[in-house]
N, C-alpha and C positions, 0 to 999 in steps of 0.2 A: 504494500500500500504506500502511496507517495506520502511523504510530508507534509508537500508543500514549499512555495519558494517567498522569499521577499526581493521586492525590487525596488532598487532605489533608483529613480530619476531624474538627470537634470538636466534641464533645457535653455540652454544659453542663447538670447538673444545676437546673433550676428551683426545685423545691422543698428549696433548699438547707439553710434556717435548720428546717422544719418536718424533714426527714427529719435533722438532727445530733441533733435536741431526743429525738427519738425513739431511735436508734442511737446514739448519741455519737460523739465527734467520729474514735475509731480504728475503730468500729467501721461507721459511715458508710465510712472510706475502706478496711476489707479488704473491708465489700459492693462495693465499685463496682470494686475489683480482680477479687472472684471473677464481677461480673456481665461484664467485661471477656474475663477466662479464658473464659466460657462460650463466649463470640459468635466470638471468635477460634477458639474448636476444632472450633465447629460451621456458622459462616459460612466462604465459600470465596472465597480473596484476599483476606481483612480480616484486615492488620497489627496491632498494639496496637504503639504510639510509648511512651504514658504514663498514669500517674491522680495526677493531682494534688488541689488542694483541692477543689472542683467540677467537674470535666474528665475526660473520658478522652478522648481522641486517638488516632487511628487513622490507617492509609495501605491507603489500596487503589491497585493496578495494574491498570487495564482497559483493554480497545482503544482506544474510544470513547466518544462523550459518552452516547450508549443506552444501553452496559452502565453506564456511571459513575451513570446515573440508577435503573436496575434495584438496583444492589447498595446504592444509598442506601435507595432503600425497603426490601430485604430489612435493611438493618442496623437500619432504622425500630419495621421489624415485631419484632425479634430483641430489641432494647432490651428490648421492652413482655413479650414474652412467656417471655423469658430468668429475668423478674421472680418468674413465678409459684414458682419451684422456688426461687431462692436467697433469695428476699426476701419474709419471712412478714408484718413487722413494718409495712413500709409499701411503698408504690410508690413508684419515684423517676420523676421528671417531666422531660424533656428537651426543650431544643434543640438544633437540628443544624447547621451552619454548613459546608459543604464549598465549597473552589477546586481546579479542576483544571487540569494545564496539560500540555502536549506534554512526555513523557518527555524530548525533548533539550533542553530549558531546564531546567536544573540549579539554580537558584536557589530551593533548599529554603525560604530564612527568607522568600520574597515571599509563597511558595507559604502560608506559614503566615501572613504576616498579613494575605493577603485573605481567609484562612478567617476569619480572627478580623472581620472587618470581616460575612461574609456571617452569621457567629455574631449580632453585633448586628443584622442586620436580620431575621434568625428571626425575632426577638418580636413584628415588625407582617406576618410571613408565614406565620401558623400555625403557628410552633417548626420551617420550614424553610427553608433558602437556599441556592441553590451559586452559584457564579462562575464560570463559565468563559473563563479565560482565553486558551484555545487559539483564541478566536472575538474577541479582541482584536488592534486596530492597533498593533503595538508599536514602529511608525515613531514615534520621539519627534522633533518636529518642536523645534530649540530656538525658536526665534525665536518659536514660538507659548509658550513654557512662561516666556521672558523678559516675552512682555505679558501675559501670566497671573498672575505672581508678585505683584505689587502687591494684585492683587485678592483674591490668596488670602492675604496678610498678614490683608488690611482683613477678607475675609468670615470667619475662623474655620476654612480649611481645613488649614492647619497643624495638627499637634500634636505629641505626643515621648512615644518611647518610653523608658524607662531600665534599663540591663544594669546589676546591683550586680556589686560589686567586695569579693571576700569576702580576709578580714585571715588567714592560714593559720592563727597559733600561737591569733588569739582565735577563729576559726572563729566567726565574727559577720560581718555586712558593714557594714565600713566608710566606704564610700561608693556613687556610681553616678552613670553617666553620661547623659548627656541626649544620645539619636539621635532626630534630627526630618526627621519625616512629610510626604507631603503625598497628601491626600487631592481628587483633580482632579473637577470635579461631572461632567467627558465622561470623562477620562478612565484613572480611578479611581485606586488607588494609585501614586500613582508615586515613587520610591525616588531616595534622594539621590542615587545613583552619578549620576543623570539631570539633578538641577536645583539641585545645588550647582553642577556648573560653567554651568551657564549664568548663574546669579548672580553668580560670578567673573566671566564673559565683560560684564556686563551693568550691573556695580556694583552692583547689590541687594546682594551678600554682605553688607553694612555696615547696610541696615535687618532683614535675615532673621535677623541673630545679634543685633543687638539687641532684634527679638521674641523670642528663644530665651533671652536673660540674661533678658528678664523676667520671661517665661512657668519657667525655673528657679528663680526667687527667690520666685515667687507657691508653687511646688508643695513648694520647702523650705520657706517659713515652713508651712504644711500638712502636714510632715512632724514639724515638731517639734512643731506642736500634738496632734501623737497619740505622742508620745513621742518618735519616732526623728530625733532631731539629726543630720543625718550630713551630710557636703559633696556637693552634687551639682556635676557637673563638664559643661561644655561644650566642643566644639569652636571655635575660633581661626583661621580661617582667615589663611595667610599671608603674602597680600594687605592684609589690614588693619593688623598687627604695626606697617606706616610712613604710616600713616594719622592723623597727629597729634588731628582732629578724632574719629576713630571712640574713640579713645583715652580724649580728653577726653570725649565721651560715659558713656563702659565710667564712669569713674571716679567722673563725678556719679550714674550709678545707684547703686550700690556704696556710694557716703558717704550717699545715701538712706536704703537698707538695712542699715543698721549690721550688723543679728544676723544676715545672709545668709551660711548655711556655701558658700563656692561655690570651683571649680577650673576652670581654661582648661587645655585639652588642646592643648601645640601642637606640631608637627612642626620638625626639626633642620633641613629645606627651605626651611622658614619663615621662620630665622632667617638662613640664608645668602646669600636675595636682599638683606638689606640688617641685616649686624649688627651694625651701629652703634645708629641705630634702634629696631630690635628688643630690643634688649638693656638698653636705659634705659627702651622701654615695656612690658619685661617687669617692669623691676625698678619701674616702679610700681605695675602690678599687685600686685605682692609685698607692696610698701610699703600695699597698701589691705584685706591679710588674705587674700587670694586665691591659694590651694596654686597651683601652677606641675604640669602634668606631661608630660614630653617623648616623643609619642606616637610609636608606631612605628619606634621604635629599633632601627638597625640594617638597616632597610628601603631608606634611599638610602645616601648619604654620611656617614655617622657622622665626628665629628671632634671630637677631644677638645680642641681650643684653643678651639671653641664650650662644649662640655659643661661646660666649667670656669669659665666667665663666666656662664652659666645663673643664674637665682635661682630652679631649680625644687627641688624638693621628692621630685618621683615620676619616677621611667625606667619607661618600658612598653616593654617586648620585644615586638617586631612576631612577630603569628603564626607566621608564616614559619620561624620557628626551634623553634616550641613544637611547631607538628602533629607533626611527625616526630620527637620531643622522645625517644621510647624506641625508636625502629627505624634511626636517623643515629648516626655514629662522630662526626661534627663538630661537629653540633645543643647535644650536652649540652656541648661543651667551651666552646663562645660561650657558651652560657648562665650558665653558671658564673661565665667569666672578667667577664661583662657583670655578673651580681648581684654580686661581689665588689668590682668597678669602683664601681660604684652605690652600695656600701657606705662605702667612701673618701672616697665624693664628701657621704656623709651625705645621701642619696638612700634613700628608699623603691623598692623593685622589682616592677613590677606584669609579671604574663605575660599575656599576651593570648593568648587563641584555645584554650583548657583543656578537653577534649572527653573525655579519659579520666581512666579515677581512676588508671592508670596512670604519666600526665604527672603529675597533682597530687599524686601519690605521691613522686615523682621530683624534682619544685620541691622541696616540703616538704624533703625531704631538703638539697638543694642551698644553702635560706636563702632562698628565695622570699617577700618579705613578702604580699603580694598576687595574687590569681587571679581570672582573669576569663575567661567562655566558656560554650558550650552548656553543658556540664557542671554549671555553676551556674546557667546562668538564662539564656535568648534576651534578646531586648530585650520587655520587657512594660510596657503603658498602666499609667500611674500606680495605678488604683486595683489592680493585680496587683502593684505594688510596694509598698502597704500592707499588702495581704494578705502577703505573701512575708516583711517584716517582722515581721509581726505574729504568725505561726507560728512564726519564730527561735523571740521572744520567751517562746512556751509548748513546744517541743521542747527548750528551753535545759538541762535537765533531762539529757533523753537523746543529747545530741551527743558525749558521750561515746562513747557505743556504737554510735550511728549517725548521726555529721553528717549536718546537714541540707544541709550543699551539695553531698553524695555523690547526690544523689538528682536523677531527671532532669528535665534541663532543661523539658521538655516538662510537671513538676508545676506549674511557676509560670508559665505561659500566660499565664491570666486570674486576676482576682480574683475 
């Protein structure tokens, strides 16, 4: 008996700059909403996720890969023809990008960035593409992904996506973090949870986060040359912390890049295999301008005779506490008592995992400095975090009345 599949779709508007010039820029995005309404009231099993700047996204639920291919073309057809009745002015031009994968793999954000991956290959397959990944070997062998890592350094298979990190009271984002990709030429995206530890197991971690400092500090100066100065932050793995050498490395990049806004995100686990160490090669980091932030707080062993020797800057409350953040008797009391904590310590407080406006309703209230989560933004390819930028920058206006991080995650996809 089948399963069942899930499909995620996104449909990028092509004629992007030529259909704004024409509609302008609100009125481009209530067409692509009400072309959205149409398809969903009159296609059968097509979800609406989001419409973002160029995007509408969609989820369909089908048996099989037959139906999953059937309802692409009917949603194909539906686009084009939806157009004539809402859309006098011009026609909007599409591509289509779908992944689908077995109902019981639950890993919605993979699901979403192989669509995004099969979105860019639309453009050399007639504005279509799907993935199917339910017809994928998901046997991650390590020891093949350990002699592959080098070479995916060297050929450019790496990249990084970045989740902003929006400030409550400025309702701007103040930072973002750098989560890195890897895109296998057999076999296809494969996800940190997979080949970070094999790099731990293998000693790569040490040349993979040094591609990833650099590759951060090439996309920040790039960020500030288009205005937005902000710290982007990377992962620390806790292995390296008593790694003298990786250290002295980290430091000669860093005195390099003088004007590089940059953060190490490191874990309280990190510092407990060896906090001696850790604690003097934190406090150089410090000493070289580089914000500290102590990830996933509250997720192992929390301990405050570490927390108090820290040279960090920022506490990130682990999901874990946030999701259930308005439906738990407990949830909001840690949270509190930890932002409060945080506060003492002259620590910024970031929450991690922010899904409802409910939770960010709820932070806000509590003294929350910082939020982070679908809510605000998936992790999106740099040029979606220009764009996402760059919108603040002209809704800045109406965030009064309608923040721009209230809006869903699913807007800022793509750029």
């Amino acid at each position: 008996m089948s399963q069942g599949l899930n499909v995620s779709v996104l449909c990028r508007v092509t004629n992007f700059e030529t259909a704004r010039r024409i509609l302008g820029k609100n009125g481009l995005h209530f067409a692509a909403e009400a072309l959205a309404a149409r398809i969903v009231a009159q296609a059968d099993g097509v979800q609406l996720v989001g419409v973002g700047r160029d995007l509408i996204e969609f989820h369909i639920a089908v048996a099989d890969r037959e139906q999953a291919t059937a309802r692409l073309q009917t949603l194909r057809r539906a686009l084009d023809a939806q157009q004539r009745e809402a859309l006098a002015e011009v026609r909007l031009e599409f591509a289509i990008g779908a992944a689908c994968a077995s109902t019981e793999e639950g890993d919605t954000l993979r699901l979403l960035e192989v669509a995004e991956i099969a979105l860019e290959r639309a453009g050399e397959a007639g504005g279509f593409e799907m993935i199917d990944l339910s017809l994928a070997d998901h046997a991650i062998d390590r020891l093949t992904l350990i002699a592959d890592l080098p070479r995916a350094i060297a050929a450019s298979e790496l990249f990084l996506h970045y989740q902003p990190k929006i400030n409550v009271r400025q309702q701007q984002v103040s930072s973002a973090e750098a989560l890195i990709r890897w895109q296998h030429p057999e076999r296809g995206l494969v996800m940190p949870g997979d080949f970070i530890a094999a790099a731990e197991d293998s000693g790569l971690i040490g040349p993979l986060t040094l591609w990833t400092l650099r590759q951060v500090i090439a996309d920040q100066r790039r960020l500030a040359a288009l205005g937005h100065d902000i710290p982007l932050f990377l992962n620390i793995s806790g292995m390296l912390l008593a790694n003298a050498g990786f250290i002295d490395e980290v430091c000669e990049i860093i005195t390099a890049n003088p004007a590089a806004k940059l953060g190490f995100e490191i874990t309280e686990t990190a510092v407990i295999r060896d906090p001696e160490s850790a604690i003097r090669h934190l406090q150089r980091f410090a000493d070289h301008g580089v914000v500290l932030a102590i990830d996933d707080y509250g997720a192992g062993l929390s301990s405050l005779a570490y927390l108090k020797q820290l040279p960090a800057k920022e506490l990130k409350i682990d999901k874990m506490f946030i999701t259930q953040l308005t439906s738990s008797h407990r949830d909001p009391l840690i949270v509190r008592s930890t932002i409060d904590l945080a506060h003492a310590l002259e620590m910024e407080v970031t929450a991690e995992g922010v899904e409802t406006p409910a939770a960010l309703a709820l932070l806000s209230v509590m003294g929350c400095d910082l939020v982070q989560g679908y809510l605000i933004s998936r992790p999106v390819p740099f040029p979606a975090l220009c764009s996402y930028l760059g919108e603040q920058d002209q809704l800045a206006e109406t965030m009064a009345s309608r923040p721009v991080f209230l809006r869903s995650g699913s807007s800022w996809t793509r750029a």
